[in-house]
N, C-alpha and C positions, 0 to 999 in steps of 0.2 A: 504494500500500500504506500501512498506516496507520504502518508508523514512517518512511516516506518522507515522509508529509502531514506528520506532527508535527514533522519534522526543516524542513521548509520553513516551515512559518508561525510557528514558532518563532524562526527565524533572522530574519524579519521585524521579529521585534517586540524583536530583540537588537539590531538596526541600529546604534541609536543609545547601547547599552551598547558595543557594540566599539568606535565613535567615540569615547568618554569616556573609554575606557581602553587609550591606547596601551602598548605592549609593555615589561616594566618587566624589567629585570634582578635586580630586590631590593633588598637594603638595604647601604650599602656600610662596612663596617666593618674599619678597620685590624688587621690580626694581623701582629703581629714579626718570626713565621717565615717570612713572607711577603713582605711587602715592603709597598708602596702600589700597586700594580696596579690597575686600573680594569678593572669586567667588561670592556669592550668588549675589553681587551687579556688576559686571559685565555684563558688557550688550550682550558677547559672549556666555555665557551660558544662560541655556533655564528659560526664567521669570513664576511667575506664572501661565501662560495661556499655559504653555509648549514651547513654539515657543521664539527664539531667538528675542531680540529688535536691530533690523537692525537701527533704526532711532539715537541710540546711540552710534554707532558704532562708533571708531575713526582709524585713522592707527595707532596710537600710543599704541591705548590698543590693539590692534589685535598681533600688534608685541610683546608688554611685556606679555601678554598673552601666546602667543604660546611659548616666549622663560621659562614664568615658568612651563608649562604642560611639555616642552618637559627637562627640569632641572627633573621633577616628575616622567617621564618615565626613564629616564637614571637610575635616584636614585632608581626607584620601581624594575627596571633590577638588578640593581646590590645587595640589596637587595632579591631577589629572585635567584640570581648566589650563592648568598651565603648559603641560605637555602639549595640549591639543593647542593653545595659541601661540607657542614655540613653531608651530608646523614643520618643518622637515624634508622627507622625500615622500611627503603622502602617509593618510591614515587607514590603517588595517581595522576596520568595524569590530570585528570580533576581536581581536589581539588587543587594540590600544583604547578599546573603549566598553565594549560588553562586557567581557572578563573582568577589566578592572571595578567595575560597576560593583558584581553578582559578589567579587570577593570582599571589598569594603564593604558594603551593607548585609553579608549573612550573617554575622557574630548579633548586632543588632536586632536583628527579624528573628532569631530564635531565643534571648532574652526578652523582647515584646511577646513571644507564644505563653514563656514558662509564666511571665508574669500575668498574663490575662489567665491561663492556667490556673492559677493560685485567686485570684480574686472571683473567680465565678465557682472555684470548687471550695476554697478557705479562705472566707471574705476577713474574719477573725486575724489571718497572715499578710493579706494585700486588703485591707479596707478601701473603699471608693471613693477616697480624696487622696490617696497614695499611688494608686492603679493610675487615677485620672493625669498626675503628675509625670509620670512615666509614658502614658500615651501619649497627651499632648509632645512630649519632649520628641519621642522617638519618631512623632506622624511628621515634626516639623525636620526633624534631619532627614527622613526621608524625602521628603517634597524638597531638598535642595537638588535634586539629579532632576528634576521637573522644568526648574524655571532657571537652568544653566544655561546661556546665550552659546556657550564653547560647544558645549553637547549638542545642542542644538543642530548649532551649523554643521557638527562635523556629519551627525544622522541624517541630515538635510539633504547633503551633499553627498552621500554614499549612492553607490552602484548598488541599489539594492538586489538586481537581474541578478550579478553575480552569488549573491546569499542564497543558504538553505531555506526552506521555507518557517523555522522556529526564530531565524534569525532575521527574518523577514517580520514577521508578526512582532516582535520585540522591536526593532525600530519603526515599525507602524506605531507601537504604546507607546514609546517616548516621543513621538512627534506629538501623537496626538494627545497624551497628557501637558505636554508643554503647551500647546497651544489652546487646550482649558483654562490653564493657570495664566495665560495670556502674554504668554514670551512674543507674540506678533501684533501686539498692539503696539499703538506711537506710544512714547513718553507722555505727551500731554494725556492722551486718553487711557494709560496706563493710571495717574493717578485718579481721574473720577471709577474706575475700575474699582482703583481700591479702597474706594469709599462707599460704592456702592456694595460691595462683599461686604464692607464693615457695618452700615447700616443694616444689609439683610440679615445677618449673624443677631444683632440684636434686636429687630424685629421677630424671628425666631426662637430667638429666647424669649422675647415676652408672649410669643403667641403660647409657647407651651408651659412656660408660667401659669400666665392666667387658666388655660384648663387646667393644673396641676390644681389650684385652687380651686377652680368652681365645682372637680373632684371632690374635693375632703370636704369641701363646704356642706355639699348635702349628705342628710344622715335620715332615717326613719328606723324607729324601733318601731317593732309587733312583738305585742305579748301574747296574742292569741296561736296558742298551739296548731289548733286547726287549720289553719292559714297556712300553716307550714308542713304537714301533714305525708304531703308525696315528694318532698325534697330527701334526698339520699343523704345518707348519716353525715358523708364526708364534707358537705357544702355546708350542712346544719353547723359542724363544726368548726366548718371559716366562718360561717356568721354572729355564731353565739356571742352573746357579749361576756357571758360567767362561761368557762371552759371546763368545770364541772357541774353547770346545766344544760348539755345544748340539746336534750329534748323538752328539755320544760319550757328553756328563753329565759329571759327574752332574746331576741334575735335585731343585730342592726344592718339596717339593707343603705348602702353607700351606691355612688356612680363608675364603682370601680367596675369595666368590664366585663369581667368575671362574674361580677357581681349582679350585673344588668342580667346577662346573660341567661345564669342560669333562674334569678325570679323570672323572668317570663315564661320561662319553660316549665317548671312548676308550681308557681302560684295560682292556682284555680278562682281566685277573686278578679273578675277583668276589670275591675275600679284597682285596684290596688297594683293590678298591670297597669294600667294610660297612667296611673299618677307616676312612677317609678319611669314610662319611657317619655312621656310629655318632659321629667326633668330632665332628662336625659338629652332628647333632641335639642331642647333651648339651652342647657349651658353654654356659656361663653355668650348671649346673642343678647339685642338689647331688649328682650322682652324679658330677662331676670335682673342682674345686676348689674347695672351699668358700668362699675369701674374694670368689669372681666370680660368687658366685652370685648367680642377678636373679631368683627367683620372690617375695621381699620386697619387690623394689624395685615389679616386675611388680605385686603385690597392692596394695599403698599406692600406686599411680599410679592402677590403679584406682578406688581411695576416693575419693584425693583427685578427679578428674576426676564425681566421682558428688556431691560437696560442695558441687564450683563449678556443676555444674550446676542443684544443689536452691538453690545461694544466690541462681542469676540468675533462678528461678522453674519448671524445666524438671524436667520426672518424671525424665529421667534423659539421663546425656553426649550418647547417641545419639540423645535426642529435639532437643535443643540442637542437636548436627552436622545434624541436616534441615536447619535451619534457613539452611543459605548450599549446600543442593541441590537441584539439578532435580528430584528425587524425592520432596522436601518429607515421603513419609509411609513411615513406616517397614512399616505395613501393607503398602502396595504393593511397596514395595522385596523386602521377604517373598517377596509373593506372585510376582512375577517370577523371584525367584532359585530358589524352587522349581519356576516353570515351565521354566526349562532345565537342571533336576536334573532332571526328569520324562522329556529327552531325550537329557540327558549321561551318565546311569548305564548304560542298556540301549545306548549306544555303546563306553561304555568297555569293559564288558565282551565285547563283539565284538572288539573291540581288540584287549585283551589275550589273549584266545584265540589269536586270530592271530598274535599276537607269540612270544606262548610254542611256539606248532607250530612259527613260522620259527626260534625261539632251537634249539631239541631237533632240527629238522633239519640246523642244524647244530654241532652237536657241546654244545649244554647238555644239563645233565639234573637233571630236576625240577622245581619249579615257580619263575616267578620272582618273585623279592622285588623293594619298591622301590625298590634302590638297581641292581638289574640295569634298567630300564627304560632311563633314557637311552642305555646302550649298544649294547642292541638295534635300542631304536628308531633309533638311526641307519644299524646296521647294515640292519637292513629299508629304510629310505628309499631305501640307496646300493643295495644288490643287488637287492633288487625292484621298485622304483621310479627305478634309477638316477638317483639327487639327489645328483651330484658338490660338493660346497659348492666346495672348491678348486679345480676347472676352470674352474665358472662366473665366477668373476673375471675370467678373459679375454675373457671377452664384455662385462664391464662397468667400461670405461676412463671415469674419472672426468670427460672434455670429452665424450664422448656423454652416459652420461648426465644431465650438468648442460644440457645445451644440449634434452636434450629431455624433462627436465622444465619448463624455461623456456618450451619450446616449447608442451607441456601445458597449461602454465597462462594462455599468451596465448591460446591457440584453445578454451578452457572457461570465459574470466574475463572475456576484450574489452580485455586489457591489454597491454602492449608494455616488455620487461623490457630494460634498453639500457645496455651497461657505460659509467661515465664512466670514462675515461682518465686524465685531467688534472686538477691541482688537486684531486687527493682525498687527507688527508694521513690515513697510515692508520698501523698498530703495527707491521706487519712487510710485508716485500717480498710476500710469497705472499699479502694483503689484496685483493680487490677491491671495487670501490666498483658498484652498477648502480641505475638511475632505471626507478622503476613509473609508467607513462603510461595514461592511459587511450587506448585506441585507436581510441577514436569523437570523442572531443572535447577539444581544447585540444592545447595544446604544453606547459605546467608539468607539470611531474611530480608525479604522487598522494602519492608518498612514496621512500623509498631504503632500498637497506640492503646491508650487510658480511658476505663470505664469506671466512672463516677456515676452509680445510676439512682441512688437513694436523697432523697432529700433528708436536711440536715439544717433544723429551725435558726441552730446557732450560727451556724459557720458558711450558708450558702447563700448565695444570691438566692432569691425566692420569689419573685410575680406569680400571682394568683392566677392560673391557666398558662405557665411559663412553656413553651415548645422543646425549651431545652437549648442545648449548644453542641458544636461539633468545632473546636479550636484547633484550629491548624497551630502548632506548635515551631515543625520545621519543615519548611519547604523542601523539596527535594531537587537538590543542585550537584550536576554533574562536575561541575567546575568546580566548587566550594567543597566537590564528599561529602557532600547531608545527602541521609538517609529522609524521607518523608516520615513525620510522627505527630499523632495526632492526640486527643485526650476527645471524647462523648460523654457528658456533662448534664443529666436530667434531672429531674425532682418527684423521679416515683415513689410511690408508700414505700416506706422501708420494713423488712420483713419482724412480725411482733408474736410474740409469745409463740416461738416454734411455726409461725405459720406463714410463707415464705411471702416475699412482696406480690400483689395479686393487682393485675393491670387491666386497666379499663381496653376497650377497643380503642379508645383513640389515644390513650398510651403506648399501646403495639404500636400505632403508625405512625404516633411518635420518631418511636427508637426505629423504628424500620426508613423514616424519612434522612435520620440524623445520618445511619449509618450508610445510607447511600451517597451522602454527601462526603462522609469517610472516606466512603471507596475512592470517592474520585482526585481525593487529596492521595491517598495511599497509593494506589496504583499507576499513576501518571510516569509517564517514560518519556516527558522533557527534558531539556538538561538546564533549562533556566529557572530559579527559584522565581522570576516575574511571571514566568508561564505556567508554573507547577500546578496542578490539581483545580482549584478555582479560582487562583490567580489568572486575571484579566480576562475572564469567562464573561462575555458579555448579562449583562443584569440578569436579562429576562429570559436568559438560559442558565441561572447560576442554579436553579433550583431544579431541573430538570432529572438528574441521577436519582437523587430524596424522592420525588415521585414517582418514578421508576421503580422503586423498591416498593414504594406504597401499594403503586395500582396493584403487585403480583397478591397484595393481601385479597383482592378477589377471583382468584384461581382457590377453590376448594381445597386443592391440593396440599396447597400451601398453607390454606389456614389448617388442615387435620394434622399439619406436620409441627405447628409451633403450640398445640393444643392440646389439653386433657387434663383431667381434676383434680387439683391439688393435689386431696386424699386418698382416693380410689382410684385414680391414674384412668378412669373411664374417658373413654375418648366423646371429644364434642358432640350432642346429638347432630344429627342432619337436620332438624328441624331447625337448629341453634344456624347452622353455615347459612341455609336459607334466611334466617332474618338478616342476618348480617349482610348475603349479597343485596337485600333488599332494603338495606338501611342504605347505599350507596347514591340508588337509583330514586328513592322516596322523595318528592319536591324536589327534584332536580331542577324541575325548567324554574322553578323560582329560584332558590340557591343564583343560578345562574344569571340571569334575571339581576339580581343584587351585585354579582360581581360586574357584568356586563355594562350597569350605570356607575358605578364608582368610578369602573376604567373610563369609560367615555367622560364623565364629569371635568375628571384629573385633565384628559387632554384638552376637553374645553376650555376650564380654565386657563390652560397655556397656551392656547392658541388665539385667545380674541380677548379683547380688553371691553366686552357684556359687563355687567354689574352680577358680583357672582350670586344672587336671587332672582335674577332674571335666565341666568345659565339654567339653576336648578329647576324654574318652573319650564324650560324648556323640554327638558329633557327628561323629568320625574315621570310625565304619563304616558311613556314609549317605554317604560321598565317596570312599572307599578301599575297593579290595577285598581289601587286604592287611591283617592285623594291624597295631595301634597295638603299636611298640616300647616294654616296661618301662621303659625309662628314657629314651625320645623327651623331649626337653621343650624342642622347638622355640618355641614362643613364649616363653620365657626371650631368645631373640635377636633377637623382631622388630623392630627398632629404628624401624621407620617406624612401626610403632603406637605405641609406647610411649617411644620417645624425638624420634621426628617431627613432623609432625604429620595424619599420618594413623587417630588413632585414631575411630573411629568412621565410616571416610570409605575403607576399604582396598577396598571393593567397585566407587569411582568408576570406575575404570579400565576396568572390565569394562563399567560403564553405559555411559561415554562408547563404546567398540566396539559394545555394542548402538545406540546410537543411529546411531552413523557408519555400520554397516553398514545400516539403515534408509533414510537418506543415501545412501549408493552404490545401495539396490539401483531409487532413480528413475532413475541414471546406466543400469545394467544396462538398466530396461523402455524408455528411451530410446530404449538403443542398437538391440533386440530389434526395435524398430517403426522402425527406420532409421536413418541418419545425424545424431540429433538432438541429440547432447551437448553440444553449447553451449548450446542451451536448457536444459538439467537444469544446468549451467555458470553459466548468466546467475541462474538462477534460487536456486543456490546462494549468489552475492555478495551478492545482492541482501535476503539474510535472514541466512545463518550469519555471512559475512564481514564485510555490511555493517551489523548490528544489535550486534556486540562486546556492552558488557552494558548495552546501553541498554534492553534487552525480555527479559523473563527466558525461558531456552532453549528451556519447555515451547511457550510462544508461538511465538517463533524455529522450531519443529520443525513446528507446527501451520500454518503459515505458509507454510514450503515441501513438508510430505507432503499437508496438510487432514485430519490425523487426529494419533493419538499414538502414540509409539512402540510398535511391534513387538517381542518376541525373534523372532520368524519367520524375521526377515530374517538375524539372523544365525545361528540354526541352519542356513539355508538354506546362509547363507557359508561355513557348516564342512561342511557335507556330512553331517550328521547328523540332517536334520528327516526323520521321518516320523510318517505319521498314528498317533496312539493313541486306544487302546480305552477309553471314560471317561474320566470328568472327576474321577477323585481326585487330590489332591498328592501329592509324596515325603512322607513318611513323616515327622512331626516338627515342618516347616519350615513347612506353610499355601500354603492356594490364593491366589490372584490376585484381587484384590477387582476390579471394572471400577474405573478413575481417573475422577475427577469433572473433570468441564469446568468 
């Protein structure tokens, strides 16, 4: 394949760069608070056994650490600014500028791993004004190889024809992060540039300020037991106000997510639903408290994002945001999104029909509103569909299914996943350490990495409905000899009095999301730590592998192989798989429907300077079949658009699902024509895992389907594709352009 050739003749002709440059630690400079320590005797860098000593960690060596690697890149930078404005007899790309790159900044990027390592797994050892000190420190030495004028020119000016194709993609990144950071603007409009960053930055903080606030502001106790009745032990628990009552109460219900969430799904009082999602929709807006209010903040983040984009040359934010996505063209993006509106709408509304006759059969009346929805619909999954969430736990004890997902992944991948024991020094007792082998060739291991899977009230980072984490620790760089190592970092029930940790369904897909994302850090056969695993993976494909792993949770197969009862080891009934494939498929065209208007909103707003309530009333009655509420004014709280950095980019998530399910559905036709998932398996490492961002995804895709992506596939997955009559669009949004090869 052609990034396998590239990656081999390539490596040929580095030979004699890796012999020039052995393995450097950086540059060694005394700090006070420190002591004189020598990397080798650091316990940040990796010990004998290869693997960092977490057990000697301190915050204090973390911080003088990182502040002398990142004193080593600065100096290694400037330094190498200078070779390159010396010029000479001409510059070697790889020799006098990649290389030196990958080898000053790796000591760096794997001290930024161990320490984010340590604060998301032992926040108690890296607290979150410690951690924050060391990121900002280390993100700002990195960003000096960005907005280097030397580097620049010298990437500028390279023959790129003559380059392998990894080294090709790697000077596309540095062009094109340079030219983000706005190394091609004039001086004069370089500094309104940097005023208008500087303004957006604190517009952004205050926009997520104030919701932080108008969060904790609202509170409501219930003391009526009843009321709380079909809520699951575990939620009673987070709400309880006395933690040795939380069946009696009282209980306090906040705007916390989690919190929203699961009241509307089991509060059976629908006044006590509208009151809880009515606060909910208006926070931040001016129809509660005027000093939190964000439709100001919300409009000037706007501008400004519309400023910086006319300053770095781009029609407008969201033409800029293609620019680091698989989708590259906002056209097509369009036209997609309205081709599974075209299938989403005429579902939903089947749906909801049906929702509504099960809600009025029993005991509603009239019609229902959006805040009745999640309660039904769970209602309907568990009576009609019998989709116990809380029973199925007992089928999914956390050493099944970890053992057979490990098991999954050796017999789809050709890998051999094999805990070390010994000599692995880790943050806490519940840590384990396991070696990725290839199981065709060799005894070295491919790579390693750390499962942190129990929550831990004291010591862990902890959000209420938290997904978890998958930290890249070290990159894998041929040039530098890093091995790839990761740490998977969740906050499952930890196991109690003898009876082992017991995982929800959407726990499994959790860890089955995390650990696909693993893979693709593990496995990558780059040789640049900027190209590694999901380095420089375009956005809206970073999530792609993670559902990959997920979709196989509905292959039967799969799920009878990570299942069975704690106690009696009985395997899942069939009637249990069948709820479960039918939890998938349940309100999907709604589901979809909500994700479908978020994405479109996002790009509305970044594409036209509307008044963002006028966007909303645009667009709300081609996703929704219920009335826009008077004083709705939910995007006053989107905080990932406007105080994240998801603006112009909130659609990826849904892309990267479209594409993974694309992805799964070779595994499906695979399986359909026999027992052949290893080859759809083999064939998966061999492009998504093992090309990280050395080939950009479009490629990567075309590579293992021989075409480009589908929504087909995943209408197919939701259970909502059928044939239609005509080729119009929804209504507003635009057809589908064909994508250019």
């Amino acid at each position: 394949m052609a990034v396998s050739f590239c990656g081999k003749r390539l490596l040929l002709t580095r030979s004699s760069l890796l012999a020039a440059n052995p393995r450097r630690h950086g540059y060694i400079v005394l700090v006070p608070e420190i002591g004189e320590d020598l990397p080798e005797r650091n316990p940040l860098t990796k010990s004998e056994n290869g693997l960092p000593e977490f057990n000697s960690v301190t915050i204090e060596r973390c911080v003088g650490t990182i502040g002398q690697q990142a004193i080593g890149v600065e100096k290694g930078l400037k330094e190498l600014e200078a070779k390159l404005g010396a010029g000479g007899e001409g510059v070697d790309v790889i020799r006098d500028v990649l290389v030196p790159l990958e080898l000053t900044g790796a000591p760096l990027e794997t001290t930024w791993g161990v320490a984010k390592t340590l604060y998301l797994g032992n926040s108690s050892k890296m607290p979150t004004k410690s951690y924050m000190t060391i990121h900002e420190r280390a993100r700002n030495a990195r960003r000096g190889k960005f907005v280097s004028v030397p580097i620049y020119e010298a990437l500028k000016g390279a023959d790129v024809e003559k380059l392998g194709q990894e080294e090709k993609r790697l000077v596309s990144k540095y062009l094109l992060e340079s030219k983000l950071n706005g190394i091609e603007v004039d001086e004069r409009s370089k500094q309104e540039l940097r005023e208008v960053l500087e303004k957006l930055s604190q517009e952004r903080t205050k926009f997520h300020g104030k919701r932080e606030v108008a969060v904790k502001k609202f509170s409501h106790v219930i003391k009526d037991p009843a009321l709380m009745g079909e809520f699951p032990s575990g939620v009673l628990q987070a709400l309880a106000v006395d933690q040795s009552q939380v069946v009696k109460g009282p209980w306090k219900i906040t705007l916390q997510p989690f919190v929203v969430q699961n009241f509307l799904e089991y509060c059976p009082d629908r006044t006590q639903r509208w009151n809880l999602w009515q606060a909910d929709t208006r926070k931040c807006s001016n129809h509660t408290d005027k000093a939190l209010e964000n439709s100001t903040h919300l409009e000037v983040i706007r501008g400004l994002r519309k400023r910086q984009a006319k300053l770095l040359g781009y029609e407008s934010f969201a033409h800029m945001s293609m620019e680091t996505k698989m989708v590259e063209s906002i056209d097509y993006l369009r036209g997609t999104l309205s081709e599974l509106l075209q299938y989403a709408r005429p579902a939903l509304d089947n749906e909801l029909a049906s929702l509504e006759g099960f809600a009025n059969a029993n005991g509603f009346k009239g019609k229902l509103d959006i805040y009745d929805v999640p309660y039904w619909r769970r209602r309907q999954l568990t009576d009609v569909h019998h989709f116990d969430k809380e029973a199925l736990r007992e089928y999914f004890p956390m050493p099944k299914v970890q053992q057979g997902l490990f098991n999954l992944a050796e017999s789809l991948f050709d890998i051999k996943i094999v805990e070390r024991t010994s000599g692995v020094d880790t943050w806490h007792e519940d840590v384990k350490f396991y070696d990725i082998f290839d199981a065709k060739h060799g005894t070295e291991p491919l790579a390693g990495f750390y499962t942190d899977l129990y929550s831990r009230e004291e010591e862990k980072i902890s959000v209420a409905g938290n997904s978890g984490w998958m930290v890249g620790i070290v990159n894998k760089s041929v040039v530098a000899q890093e091995k790839p190592l990761a740490a998977l970092i969740c906050n499952f029930p930890a196991p109690l009095y003898g009876k082992p940790s017991l995982l929800s369904l959407d726990d499994v897909q959790i860890l089955f999301h995390k650990f696909g994302h693993a893979l693709q850090h593990l496995l990558t056969e780059t040789h640049y730590s900027e190209l590694a695993g999901l380095s420089n993976v375009e956005w809206d494909a970073v999530e792609v592998s993670g559902h990959v792993l997920t979709h196989l949770l509905q292959d039967p197969d799969v799920i009878r192989s990570i299942s069975s009862h704690y106690g009696t080891e009985q395997p899942l009934p069939e009637e249990c798989i069948l709820a479960i494939q039918k939890r998938h498929t349940h309100l999907a065209g709604y589901s979809l429907c909500r994700e479908l208007y978020h994405s479109n909103l996002d790009l509305e707003l970044h594409l036209t300077s509307d008044y963002w309530l006028d966007i909303v009333k645009k667009l709300y009655p081609l996703f929704h079949p219920f009335p826009l509420d008077k004083k709705d004014a939910h995007p006053c709280s989107m905080t990932p658009i406007f105080s994240g950095d998801w603006g112009a980019a909130y659609y990826s998530r849904l892309w990267s699902r479209l594409v993974a399910a694309d992805v799964y559905s070779a595994f499906a036709e695979a399986k359909s024509k026999g027992d052949a998932l290893p080859e759809a398996g083999r064939r998966f490492r061999s492009t998504f895992l093992a090309s990280g961002g050395g080939c950009h995804p479009a490629e990567v895709f075309r590579q293992f389907r021989g075409r480009d992506p589908s929504p087909k596939a995943l209408l197919q997955l939701l259970g909502i594709y059928k044939p239609i009559h005509g080729t119009g669009a929804a209504s507003g949004v635009g057809a589908a352009p064909k994508k250019e090869e």
